[in-house]
C-alpha positions as CSV (number, residue, x, y, z in Angstrom):
1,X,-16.9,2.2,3.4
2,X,-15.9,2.5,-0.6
3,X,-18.4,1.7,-3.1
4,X,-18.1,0.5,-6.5
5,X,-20.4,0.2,-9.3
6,X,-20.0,-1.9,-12.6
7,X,-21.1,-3.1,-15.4
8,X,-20.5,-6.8,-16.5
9,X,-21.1,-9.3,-19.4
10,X,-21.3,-13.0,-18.6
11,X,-20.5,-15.4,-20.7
12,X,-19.4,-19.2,-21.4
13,X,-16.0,-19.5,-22.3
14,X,-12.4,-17.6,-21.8
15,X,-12.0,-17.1,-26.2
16,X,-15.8,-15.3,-26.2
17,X,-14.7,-12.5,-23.8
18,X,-11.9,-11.9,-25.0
19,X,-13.0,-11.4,-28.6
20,X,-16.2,-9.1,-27.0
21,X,-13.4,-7.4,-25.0
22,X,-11.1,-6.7,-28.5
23,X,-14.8,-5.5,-30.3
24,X,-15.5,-3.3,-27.5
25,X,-11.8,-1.6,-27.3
26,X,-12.3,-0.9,-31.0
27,X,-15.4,1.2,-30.3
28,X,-18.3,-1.3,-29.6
29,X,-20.8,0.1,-26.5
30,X,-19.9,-2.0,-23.7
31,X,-23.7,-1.7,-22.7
32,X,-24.8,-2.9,-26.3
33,X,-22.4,-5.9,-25.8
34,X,-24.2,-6.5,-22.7
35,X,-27.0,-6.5,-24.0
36,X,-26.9,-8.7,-27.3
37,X,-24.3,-11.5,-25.4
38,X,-24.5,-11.5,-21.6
39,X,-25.8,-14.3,-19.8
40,X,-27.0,-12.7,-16.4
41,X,-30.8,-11.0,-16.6
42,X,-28.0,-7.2,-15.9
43,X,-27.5,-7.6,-19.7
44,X,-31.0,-6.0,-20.4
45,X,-29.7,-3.0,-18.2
46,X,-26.5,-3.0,-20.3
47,X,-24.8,-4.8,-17.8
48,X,-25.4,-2.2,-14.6
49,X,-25.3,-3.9,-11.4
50,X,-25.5,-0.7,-9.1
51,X,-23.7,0.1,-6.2
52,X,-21.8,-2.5,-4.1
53,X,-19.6,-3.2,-1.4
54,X,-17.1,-5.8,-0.2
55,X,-18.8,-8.5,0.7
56,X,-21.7,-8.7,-1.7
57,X,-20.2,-10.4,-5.0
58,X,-18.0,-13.6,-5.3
59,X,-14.6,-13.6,-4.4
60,X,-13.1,-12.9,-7.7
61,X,-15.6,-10.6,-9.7
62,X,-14.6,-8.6,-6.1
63,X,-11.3,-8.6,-6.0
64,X,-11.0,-7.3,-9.5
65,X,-14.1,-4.4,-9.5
66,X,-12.2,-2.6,-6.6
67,X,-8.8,-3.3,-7.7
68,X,-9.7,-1.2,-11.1
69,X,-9.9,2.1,-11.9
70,X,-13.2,4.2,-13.2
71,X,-13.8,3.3,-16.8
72,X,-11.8,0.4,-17.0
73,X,-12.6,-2.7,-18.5
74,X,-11.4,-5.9,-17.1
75,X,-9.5,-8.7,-18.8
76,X,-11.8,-11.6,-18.2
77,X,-12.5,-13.1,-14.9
78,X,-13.7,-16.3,-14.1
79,X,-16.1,-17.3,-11.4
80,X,-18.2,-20.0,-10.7
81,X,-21.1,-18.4,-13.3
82,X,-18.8,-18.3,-16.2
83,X,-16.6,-15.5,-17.7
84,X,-17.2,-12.1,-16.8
85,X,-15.9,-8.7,-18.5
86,X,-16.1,-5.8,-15.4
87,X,-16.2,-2.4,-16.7
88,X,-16.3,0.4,-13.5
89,X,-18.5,2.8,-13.5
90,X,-17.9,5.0,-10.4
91,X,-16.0,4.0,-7.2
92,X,-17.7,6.2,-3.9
93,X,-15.3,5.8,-0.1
C-alpha cells in the first residue's frame, strides 16, 4: 500500500494561501509559514502530518497529496476545514 507524508497550512480564505504560497515560492520556509499562519494544532510541527494512507484524510486534501510529486507544493485546496497548502514530503509503495 503507498504511503505519503505532508506537510500542510490551513487557513481561511482562497486570496491568504495563495499569497503564503507566492511568499513561500520566493524562499520563505514552508515549515515557518506553518508555523506563524496555520490554523490546525500541525502548524507547531511546521505543518508535518506523518505518514498516511488512502483512506485517512478527507476526500480532497487526498486526492491531491497522492496525485503530487515529492517536494511539491500544492495550489490551494479546499475542504470542509478551510484552505489548505500540501507540500509532500516522501511518498513510500
Amino acid at each position: 500500500m503507498t504511503t505519503v507524508r505532508a506537510s500542510h497550512i490551513l487557513v481561511k480564505t482562497e486570496e491568504e494561501a495563495k499569497n503564503l504560497k507566492q511568499e513561500i515560492e520566493q524562499g520563505k520556509s514552508f515549515a515557518d509559514v506553518a508555523m506563524e499562519v496555520s490554523l490546525c494544532p500541525s502548524g507547531q510541527d511546521g505543518g508535518d502530518l506523518g505518514y498516511f494512507g488512502k483512506g485517512m484524510m478527507v476526500k480532497e486534501f487526498e486526492d491531491a497529496a497522492f496525485s503530487m510529486n515529492v517536494g511539491q507544493i500544492s495550489d490551494p485546496i479546499k475542504t470542509q476545514f478551510g484552505w489548505h497548502l500540501i507540500q509532500l514530503t516522501d511518498k513510500q509503495d
